[in-house]
VEXTOR-398997 format. One line per field, with one value per atom (N, C-alpha, C): residue in three letters; x, z, y. Coordinates in nm, 4 decimals. Layout:
r	[ALA; ...]
u	[X; ...]
w	[Z; ...]
v	[Y; ...]
//
This chain:
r	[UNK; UNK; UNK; UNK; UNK; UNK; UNK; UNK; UNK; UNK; UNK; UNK; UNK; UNK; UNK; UNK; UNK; UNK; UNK; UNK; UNK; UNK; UNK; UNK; UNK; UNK; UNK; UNK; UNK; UNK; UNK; UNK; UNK; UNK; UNK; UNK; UNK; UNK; UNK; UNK; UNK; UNK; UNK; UNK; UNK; UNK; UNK; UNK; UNK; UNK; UNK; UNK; UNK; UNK; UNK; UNK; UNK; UNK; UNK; UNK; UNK; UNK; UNK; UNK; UNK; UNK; UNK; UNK; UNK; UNK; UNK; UNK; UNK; UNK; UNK; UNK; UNK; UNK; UNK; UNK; UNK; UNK; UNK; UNK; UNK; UNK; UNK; UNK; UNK; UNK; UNK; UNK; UNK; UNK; UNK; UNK; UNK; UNK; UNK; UNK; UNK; UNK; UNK; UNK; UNK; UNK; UNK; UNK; UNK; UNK; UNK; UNK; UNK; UNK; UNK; UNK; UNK; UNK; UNK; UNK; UNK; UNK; UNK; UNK; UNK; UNK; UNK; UNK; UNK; UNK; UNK; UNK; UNK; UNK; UNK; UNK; UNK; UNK; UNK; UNK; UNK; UNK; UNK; UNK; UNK; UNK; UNK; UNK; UNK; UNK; UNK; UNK; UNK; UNK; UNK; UNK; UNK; UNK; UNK; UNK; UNK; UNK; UNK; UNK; UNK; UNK; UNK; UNK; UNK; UNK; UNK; UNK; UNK; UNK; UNK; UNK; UNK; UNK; UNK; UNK; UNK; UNK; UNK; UNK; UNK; UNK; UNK; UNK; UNK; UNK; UNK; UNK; UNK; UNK; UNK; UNK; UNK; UNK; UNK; UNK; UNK; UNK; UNK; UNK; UNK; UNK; UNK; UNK; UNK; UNK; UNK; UNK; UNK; UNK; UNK; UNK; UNK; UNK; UNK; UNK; UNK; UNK; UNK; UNK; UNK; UNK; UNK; UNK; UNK; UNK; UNK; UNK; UNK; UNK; UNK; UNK; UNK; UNK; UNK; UNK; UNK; UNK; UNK; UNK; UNK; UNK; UNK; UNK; UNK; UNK; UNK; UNK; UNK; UNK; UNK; UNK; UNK; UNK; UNK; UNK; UNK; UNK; UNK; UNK; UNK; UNK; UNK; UNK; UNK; UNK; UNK; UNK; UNK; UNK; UNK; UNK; UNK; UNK; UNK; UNK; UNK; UNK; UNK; UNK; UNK; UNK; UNK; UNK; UNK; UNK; UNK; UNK; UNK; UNK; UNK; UNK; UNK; UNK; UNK; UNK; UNK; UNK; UNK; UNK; UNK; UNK; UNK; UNK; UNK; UNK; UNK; UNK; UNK; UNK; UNK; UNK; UNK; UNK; UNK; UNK; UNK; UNK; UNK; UNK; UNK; UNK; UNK; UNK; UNK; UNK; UNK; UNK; UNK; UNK; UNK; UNK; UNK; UNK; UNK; UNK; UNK; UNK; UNK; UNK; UNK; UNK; UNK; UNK; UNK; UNK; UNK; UNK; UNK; UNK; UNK; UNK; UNK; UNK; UNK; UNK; UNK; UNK; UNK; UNK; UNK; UNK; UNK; UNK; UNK; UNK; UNK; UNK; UNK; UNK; UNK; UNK; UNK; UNK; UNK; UNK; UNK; UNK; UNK; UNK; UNK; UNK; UNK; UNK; UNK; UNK; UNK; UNK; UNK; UNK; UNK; UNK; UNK; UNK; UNK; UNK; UNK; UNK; UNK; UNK; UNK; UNK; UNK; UNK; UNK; UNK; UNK; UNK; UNK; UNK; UNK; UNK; UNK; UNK; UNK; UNK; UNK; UNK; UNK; UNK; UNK; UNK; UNK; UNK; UNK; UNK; UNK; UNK; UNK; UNK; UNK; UNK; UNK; UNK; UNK; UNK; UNK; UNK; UNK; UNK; UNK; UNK; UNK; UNK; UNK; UNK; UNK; UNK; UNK; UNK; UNK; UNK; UNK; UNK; UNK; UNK; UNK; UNK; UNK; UNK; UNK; UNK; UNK; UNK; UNK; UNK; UNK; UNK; UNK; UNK; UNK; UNK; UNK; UNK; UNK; UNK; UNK; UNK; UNK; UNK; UNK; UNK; UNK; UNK; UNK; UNK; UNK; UNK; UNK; UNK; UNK; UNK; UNK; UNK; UNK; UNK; UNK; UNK; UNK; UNK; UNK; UNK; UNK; UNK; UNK; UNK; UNK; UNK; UNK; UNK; UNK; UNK; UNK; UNK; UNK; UNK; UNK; UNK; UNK; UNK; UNK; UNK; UNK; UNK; UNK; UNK; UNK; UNK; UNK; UNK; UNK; UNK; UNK; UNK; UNK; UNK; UNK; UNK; UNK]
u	[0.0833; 0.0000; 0.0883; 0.0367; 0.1245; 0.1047; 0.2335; 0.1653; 0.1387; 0.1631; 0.1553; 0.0218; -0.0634; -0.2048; -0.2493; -0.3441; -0.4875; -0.5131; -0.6287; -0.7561; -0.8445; -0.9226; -0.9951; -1.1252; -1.1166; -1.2362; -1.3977; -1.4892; -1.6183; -1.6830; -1.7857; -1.8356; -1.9259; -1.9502; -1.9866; -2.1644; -2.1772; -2.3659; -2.4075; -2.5360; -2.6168; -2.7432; -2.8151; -2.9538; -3.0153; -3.1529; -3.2187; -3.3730; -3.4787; -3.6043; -3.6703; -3.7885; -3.8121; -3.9994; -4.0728; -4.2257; -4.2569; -4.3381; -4.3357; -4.4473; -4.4998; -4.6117; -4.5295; -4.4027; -4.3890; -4.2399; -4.2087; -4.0652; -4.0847; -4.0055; -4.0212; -3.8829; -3.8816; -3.7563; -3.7656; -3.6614; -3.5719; -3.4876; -3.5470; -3.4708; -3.4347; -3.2894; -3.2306; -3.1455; -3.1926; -3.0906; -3.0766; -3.1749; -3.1152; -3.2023; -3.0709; -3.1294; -3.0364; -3.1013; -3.0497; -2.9203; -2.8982; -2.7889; -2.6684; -2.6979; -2.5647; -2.5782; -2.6648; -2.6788; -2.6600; -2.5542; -2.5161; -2.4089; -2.4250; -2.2530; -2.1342; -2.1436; -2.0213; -2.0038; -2.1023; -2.0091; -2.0766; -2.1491; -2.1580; -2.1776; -2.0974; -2.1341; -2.1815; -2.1528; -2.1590; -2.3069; -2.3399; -2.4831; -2.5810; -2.5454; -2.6135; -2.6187; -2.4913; -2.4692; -2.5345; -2.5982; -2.7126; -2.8008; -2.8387; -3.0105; -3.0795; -3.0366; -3.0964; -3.1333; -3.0915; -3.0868; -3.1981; -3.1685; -3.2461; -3.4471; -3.3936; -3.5501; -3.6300; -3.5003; -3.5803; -3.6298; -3.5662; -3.5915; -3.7037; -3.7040; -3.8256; -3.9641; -3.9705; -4.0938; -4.1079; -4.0294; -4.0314; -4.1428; -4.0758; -4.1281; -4.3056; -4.3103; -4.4246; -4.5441; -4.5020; -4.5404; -4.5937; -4.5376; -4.5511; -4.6554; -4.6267; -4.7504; -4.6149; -4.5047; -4.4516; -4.4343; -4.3833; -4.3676; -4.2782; -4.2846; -4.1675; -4.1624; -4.0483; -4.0305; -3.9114; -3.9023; -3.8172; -3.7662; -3.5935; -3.5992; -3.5290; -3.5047; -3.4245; -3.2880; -3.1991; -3.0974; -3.1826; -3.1146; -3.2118; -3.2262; -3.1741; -3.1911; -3.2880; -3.3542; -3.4097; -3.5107; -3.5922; -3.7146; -3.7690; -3.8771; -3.9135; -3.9023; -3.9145; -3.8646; -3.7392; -3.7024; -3.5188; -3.5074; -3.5741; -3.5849; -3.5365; -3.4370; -3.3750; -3.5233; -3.5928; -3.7236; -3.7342; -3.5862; -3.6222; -3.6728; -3.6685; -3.6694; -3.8105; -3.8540; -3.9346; -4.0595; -4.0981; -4.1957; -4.3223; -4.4465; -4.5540; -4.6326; -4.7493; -4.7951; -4.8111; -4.8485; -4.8452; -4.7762; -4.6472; -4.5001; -4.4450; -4.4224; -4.4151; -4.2507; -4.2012; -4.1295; -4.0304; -3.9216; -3.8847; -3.8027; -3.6920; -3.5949; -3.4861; -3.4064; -3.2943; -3.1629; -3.0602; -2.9091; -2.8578; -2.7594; -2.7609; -2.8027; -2.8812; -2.9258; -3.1137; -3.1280; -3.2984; -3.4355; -3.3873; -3.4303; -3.4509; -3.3281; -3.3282; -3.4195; -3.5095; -3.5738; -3.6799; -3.6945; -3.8194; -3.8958; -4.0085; -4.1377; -4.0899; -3.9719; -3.9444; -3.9767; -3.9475; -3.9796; -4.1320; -4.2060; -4.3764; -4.4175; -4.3327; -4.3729; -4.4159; -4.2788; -4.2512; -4.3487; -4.3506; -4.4122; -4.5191; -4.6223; -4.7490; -4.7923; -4.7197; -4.7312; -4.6557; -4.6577; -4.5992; -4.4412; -4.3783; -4.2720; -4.1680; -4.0905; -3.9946; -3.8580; -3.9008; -3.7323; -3.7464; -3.6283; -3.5955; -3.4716; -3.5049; -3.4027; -3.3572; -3.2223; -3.1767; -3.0881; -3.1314; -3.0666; -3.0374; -2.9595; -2.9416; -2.7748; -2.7597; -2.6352; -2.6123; -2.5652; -2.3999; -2.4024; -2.3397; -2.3254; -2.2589; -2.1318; -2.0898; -2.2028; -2.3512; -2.3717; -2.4742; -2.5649; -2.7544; -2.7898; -2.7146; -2.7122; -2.6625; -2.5701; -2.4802; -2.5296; -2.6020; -2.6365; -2.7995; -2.8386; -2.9657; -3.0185; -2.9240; -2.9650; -2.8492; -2.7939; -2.7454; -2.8594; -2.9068; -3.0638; -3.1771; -3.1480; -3.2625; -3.2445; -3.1116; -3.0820; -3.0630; -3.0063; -3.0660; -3.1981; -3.2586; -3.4335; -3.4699; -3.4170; -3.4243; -3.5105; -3.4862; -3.5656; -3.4241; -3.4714; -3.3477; -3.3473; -3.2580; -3.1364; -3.0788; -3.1625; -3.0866; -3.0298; -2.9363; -2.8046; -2.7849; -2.8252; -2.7972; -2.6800; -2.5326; -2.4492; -2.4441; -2.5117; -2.5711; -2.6428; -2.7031; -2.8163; -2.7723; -2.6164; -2.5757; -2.4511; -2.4230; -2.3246; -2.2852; -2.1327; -2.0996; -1.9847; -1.8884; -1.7740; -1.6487; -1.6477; -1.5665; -1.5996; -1.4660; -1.5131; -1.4816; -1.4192; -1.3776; -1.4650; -1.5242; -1.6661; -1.7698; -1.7582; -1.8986; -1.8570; -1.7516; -1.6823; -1.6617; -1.6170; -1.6063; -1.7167; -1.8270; -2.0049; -2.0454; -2.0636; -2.0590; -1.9824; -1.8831; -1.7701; -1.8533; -1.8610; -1.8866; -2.0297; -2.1080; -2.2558; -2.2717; -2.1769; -2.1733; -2.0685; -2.0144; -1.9141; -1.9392; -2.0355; -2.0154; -2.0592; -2.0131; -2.1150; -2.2306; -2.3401; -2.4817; -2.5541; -2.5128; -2.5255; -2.5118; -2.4053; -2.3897; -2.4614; -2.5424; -2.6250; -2.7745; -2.7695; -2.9134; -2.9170; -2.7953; -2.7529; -2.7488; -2.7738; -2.7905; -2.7704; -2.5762; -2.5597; -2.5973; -2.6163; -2.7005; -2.6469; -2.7601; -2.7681; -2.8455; -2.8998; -3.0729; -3.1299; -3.0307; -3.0926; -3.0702; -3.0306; -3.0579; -3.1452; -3.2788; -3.3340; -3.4817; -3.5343; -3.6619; -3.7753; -3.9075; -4.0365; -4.0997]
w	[0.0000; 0.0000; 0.0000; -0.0951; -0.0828; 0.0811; 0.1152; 0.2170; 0.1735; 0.0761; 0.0723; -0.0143; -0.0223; -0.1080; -0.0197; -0.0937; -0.0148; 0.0241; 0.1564; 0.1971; 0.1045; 0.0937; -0.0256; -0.0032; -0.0396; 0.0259; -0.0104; 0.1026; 0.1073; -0.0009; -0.0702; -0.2078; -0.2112; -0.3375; -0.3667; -0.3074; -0.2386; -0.1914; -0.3741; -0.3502; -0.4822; -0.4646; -0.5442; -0.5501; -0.5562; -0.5085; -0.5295; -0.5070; -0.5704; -0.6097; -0.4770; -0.3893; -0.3612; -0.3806; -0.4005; -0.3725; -0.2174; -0.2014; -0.0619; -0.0182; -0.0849; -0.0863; -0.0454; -0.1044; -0.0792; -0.0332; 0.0049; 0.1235; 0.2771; 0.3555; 0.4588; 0.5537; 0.6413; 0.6675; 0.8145; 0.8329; 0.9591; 1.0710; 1.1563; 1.2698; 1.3257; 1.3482; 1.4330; 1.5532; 1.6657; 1.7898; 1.8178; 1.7831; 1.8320; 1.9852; 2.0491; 2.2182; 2.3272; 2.4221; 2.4913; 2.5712; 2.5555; 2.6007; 2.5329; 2.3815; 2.3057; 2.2018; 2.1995; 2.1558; 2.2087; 2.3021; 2.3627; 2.3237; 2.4050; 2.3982; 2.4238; 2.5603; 2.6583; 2.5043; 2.5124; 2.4526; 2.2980; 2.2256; 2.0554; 2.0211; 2.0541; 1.9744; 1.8458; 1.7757; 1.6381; 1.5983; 1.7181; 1.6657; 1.7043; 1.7731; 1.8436; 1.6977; 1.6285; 1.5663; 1.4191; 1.4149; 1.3078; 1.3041; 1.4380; 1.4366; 1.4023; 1.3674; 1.2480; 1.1230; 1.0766; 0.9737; 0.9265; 1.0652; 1.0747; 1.1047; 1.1951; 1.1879; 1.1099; 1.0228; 0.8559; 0.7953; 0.7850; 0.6978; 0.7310; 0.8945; 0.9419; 0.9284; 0.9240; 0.9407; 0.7628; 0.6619; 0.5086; 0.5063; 0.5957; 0.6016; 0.6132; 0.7065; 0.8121; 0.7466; 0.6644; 0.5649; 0.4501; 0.4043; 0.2879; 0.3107; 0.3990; 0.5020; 0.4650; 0.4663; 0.4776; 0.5949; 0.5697; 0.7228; 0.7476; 0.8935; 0.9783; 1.0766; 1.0893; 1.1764; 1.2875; 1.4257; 1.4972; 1.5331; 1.5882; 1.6673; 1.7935; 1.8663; 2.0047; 2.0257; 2.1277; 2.1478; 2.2649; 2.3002; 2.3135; 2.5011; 2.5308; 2.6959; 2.6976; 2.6350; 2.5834; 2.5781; 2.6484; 2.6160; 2.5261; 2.4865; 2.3776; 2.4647; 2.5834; 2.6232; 2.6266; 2.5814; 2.5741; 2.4766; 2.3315; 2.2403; 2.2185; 2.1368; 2.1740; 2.1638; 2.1918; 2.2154; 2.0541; 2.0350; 1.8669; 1.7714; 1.7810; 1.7020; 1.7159; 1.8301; 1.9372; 1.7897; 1.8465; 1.7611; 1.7620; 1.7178; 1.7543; 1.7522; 1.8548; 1.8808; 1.7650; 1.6774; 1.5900; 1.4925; 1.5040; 1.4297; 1.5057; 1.4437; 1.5049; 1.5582; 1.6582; 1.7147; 1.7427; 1.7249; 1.7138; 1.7680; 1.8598; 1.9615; 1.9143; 1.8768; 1.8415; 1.8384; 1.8092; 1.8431; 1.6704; 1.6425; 1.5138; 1.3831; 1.3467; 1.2379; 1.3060; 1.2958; 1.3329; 1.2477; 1.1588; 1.1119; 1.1982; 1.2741; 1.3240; 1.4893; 1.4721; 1.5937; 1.5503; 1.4866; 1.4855; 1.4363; 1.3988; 1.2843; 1.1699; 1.2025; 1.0785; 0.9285; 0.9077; 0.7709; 0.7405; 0.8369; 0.8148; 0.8428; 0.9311; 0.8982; 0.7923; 0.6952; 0.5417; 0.4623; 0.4719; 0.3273; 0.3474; 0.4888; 0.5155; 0.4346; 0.4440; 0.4169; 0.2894; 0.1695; 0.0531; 0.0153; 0.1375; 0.1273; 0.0358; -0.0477; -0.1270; -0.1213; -0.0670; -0.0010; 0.1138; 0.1554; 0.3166; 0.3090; 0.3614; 0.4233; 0.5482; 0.5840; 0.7105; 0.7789; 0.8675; 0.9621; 1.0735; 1.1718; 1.2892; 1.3336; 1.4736; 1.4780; 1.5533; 1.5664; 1.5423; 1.4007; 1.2979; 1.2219; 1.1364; 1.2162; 1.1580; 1.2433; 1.3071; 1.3767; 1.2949; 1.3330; 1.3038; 1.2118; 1.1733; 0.9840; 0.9255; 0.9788; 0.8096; 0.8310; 0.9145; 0.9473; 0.9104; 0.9606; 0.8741; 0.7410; 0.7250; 0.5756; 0.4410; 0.5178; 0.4328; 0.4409; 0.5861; 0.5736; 0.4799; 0.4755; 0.3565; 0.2038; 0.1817; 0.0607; 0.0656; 0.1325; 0.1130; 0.0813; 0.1256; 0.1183; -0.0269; -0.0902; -0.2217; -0.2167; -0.1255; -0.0860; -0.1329; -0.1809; -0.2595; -0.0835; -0.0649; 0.0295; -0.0109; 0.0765; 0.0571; 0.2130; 0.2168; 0.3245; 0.2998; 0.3940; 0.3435; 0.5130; 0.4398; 0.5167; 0.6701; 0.6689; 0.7382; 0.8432; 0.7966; 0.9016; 0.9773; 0.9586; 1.0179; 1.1024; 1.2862; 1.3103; 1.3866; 1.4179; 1.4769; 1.5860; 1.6595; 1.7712; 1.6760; 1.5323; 1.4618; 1.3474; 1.2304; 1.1297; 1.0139; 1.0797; 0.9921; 1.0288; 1.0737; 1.1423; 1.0229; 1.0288; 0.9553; 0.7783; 0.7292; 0.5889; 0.5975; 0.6406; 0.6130; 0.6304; 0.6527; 0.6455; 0.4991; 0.4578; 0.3532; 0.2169; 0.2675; 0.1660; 0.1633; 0.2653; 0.2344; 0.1882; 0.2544; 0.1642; 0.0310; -0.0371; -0.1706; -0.2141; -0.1584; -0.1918; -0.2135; -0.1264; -0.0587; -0.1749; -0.1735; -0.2664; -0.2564; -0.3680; -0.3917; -0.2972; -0.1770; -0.1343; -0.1840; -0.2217; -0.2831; -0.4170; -0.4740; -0.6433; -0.5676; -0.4432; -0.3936; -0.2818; -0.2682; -0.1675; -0.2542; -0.2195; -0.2869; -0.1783; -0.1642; -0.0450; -0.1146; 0.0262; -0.0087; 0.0923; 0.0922; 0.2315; 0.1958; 0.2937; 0.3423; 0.3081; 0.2446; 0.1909; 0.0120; -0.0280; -0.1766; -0.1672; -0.0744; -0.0835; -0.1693; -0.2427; -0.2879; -0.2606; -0.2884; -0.2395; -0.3508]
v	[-0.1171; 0.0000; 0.1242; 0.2148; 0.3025; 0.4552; 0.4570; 0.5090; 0.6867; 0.7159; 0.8411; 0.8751; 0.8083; 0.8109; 0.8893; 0.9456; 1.0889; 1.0156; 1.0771; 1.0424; 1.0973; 1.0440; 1.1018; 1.2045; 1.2858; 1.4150; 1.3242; 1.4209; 1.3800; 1.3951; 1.2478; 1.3266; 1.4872; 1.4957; 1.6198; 1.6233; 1.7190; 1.7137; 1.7534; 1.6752; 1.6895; 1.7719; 1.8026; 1.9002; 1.7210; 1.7626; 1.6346; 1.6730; 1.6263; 1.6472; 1.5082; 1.4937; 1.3822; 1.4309; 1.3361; 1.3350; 1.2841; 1.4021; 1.4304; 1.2866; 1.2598; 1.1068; 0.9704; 0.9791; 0.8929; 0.8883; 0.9547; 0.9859; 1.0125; 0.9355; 0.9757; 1.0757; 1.0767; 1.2007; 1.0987; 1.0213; 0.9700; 1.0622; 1.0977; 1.1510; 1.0489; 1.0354; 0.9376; 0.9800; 0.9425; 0.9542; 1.0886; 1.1683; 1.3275; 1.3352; 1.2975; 1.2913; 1.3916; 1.4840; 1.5328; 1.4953; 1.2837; 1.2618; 1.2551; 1.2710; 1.2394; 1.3702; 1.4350; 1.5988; 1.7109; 1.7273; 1.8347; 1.9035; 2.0002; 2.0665; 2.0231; 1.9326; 1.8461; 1.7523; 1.6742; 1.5375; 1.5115; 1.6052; 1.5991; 1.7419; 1.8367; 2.0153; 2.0151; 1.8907; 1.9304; 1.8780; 1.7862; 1.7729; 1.8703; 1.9279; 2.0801; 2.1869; 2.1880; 2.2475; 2.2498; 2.0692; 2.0663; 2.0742; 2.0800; 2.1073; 2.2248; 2.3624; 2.4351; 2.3976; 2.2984; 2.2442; 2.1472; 2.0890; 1.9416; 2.0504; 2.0922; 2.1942; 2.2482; 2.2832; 2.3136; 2.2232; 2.1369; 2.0070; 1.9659; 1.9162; 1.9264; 2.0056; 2.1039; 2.2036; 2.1569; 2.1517; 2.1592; 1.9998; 1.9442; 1.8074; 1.7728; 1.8665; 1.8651; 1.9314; 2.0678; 2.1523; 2.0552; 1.9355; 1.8771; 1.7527; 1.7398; 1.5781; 1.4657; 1.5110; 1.3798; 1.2933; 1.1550; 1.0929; 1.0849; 1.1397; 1.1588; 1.0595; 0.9876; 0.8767; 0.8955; 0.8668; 0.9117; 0.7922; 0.7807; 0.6878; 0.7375; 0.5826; 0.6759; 0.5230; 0.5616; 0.5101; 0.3468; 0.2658; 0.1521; 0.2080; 0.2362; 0.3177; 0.4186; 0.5236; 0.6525; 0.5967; 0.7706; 0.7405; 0.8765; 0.8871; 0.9620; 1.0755; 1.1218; 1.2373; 1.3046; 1.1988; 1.2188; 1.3266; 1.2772; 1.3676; 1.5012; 1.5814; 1.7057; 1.7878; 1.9204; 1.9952; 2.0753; 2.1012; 2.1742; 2.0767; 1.9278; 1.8410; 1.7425; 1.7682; 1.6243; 1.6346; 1.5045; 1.4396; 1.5397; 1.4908; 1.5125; 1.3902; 1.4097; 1.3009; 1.1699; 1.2085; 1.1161; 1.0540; 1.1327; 1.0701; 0.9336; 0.8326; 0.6857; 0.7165; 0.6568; 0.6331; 0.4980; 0.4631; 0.3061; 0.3186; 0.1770; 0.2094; 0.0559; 0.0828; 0.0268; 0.0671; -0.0866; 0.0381; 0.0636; 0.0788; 0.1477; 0.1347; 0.0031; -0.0537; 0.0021; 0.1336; 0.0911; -0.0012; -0.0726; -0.1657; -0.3098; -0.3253; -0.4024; -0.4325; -0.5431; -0.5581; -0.4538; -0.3916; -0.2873; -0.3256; -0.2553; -0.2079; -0.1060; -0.0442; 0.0392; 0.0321; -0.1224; -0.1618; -0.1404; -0.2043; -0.1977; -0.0913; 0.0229; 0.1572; 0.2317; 0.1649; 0.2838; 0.2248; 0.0613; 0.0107; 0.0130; 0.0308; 0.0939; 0.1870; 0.2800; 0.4463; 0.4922; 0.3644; 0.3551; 0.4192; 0.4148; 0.5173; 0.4463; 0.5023; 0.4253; 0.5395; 0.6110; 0.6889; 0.7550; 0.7493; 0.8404; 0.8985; 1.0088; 1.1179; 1.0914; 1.0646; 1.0189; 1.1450; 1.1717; 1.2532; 1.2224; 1.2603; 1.2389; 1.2722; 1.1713; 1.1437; 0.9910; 0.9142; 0.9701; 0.9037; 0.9665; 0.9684; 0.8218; 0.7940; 0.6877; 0.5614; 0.5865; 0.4737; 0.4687; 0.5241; 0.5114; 0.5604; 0.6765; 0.7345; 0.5913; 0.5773; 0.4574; 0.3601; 0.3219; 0.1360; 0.1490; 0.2697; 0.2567; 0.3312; 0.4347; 0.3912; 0.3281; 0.2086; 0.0954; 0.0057; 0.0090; -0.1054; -0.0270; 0.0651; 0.1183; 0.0891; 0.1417; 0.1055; -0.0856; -0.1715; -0.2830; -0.3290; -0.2614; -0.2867; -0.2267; -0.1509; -0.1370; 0.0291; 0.1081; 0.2492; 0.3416; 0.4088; 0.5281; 0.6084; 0.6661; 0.6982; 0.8446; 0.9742; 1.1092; 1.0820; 1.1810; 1.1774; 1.3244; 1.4018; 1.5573; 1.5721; 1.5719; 1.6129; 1.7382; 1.8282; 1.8932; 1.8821; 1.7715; 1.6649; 1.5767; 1.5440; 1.4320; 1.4967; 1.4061; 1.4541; 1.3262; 1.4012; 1.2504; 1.3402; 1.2809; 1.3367; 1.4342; 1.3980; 1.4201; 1.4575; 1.5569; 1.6043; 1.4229; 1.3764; 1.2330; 1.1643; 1.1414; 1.0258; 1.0708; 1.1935; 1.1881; 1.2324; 1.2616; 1.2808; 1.1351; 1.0711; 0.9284; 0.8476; 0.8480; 0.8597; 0.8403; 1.0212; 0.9933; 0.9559; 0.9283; 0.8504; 0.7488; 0.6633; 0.4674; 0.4942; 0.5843; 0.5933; 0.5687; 0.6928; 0.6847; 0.5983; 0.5171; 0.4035; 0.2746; 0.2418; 0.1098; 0.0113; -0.0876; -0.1942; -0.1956; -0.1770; -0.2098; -0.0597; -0.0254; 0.0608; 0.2207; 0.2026; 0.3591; 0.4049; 0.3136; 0.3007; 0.3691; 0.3503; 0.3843; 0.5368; 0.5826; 0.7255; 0.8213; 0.8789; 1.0372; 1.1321; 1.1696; 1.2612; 1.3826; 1.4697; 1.5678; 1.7002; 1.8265; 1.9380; 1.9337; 2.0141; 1.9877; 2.1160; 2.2163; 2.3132; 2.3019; 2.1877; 2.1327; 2.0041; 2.0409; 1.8874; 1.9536; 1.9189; 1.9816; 1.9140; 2.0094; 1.8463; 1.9125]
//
């Protein structure tokens, strides 16, 4: 291996069009215990973002699905972000596919793409929407939306997003102020 090769920079965010019918928008893990100042600033630091996206969301009737860390309870929830009563809620550790209803959530509610936000970035962003794009659901990733302890946790996020085998044919990284409905 050569040792003097780049790291290779984060791909390029894309503009991206979604139908608000049939997309849903994934909040993942944005909890008062791992969304703070002390021990994640940077996820503090996306939630303007994620709020927009949100309200754009909410504005459109899309479905919004939350999850939480497997200790958490829905009060945990950061307050700029928290659900409303009727946004479904699911509790898993970084694959939220796994052990859940997530799946019978989306294909209920005809969803055939999701917007994944949250943090930590290299956990519950990348593990669930690789389980999305496994499931054959197209996959926006709007960089902005996602945070993690580090600026490499989450550039290296969306690297393997748009990398990965079979996975990256179905991601579409993004910002959340090039997402359209």
């Amino acid at each position: 291996m050569d040792e003097k090769q780049a790291v290779p920079p984060p791909p390029e965010a894309k503009s991206v069009t979604v139908d608000p019918k049939m997309t849903a928008l994934l909040v993942l893990d944005i909890q008062t215990q791992n969304c703070n100042p002390e021990r994640r600033p940077r996820c503090v630091a996306s939630l303007p973002s994620i709020q927009r996206l949100l309200r754009q969301a909410r504005d459109k009737g899309m479905v919004v699905v939350y999850s939480l860390t497997r200790d958490a309870k829905e009060t945990d929830i950061r307050s700029e972000v928290a659900p409303t009563g009727s946004e479904p809620v699911v509790k898993s550790g970084p694959d939220k596919f796994f052990g859940t209803d997530l799946e019978t959530i989306l294909k209920d509610r005809g969803v055939t793409t999701v917007i994944t936000v949250g943090t930590a970035a290299n956990g519950a962003v990348l593990y669930t929407a690789s389980g999305a794009a496994f499931r054959g659901l197209k996959v926006v990733v709007p960089t902005d939306g996602m945070s993690a302890d580090d600026v490499f946790s989450e550039h290296y996020t969306a690297w393997h997003l748009a990398n990965a085998p079979l996975v990256g044919r179905q991601v579409t990284i993004s910002r959340c102020d090039l997402i359209q409905f």
